[in-house]
C-alpha positions, 0 to 999 in steps of 0.5 A: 491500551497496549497493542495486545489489548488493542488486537484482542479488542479488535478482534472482539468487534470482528467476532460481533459483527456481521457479514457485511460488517466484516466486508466493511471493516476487510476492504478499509484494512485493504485500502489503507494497506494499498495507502500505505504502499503508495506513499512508501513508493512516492517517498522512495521516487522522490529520493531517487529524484533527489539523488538524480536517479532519473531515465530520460524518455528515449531511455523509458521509451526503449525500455518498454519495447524491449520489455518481455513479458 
């Protein structure tokens, strides 16, 4: 099944659902969305971790005060 044929079909179990149906399947796009964010933030972490992209506590600590918001 192509990706078009995918969408149209997704598309047509949206348009039957109902309300709540809709919530549903809207807040499990939403998480996975959120997921997906996170292990892309996580992978990028870990390189820095790899390449010694590192701040050392009295380093974040500072940071911090002097953020403005």
């Amino acid at each position: 099944m192509s990706t078009l044929e995918i969408k149209q079909e997704l598309q047509d179990i949206i348009n039957k659902g109902d309300e709540s149906f809709v919530e549903k399947i809207y807040e499990m796009v939403l998480n996975f969305q959120t997921t997906l964010k996170r292990e892309k933030m996580i992978l990028e972490g870990e390189e820095d971790i790899k390449k010694g992209n590192l701040h050392s506590s009295d380093e974040i600590k500072n940071f911090i005060s002097n953020w403005k918001p």
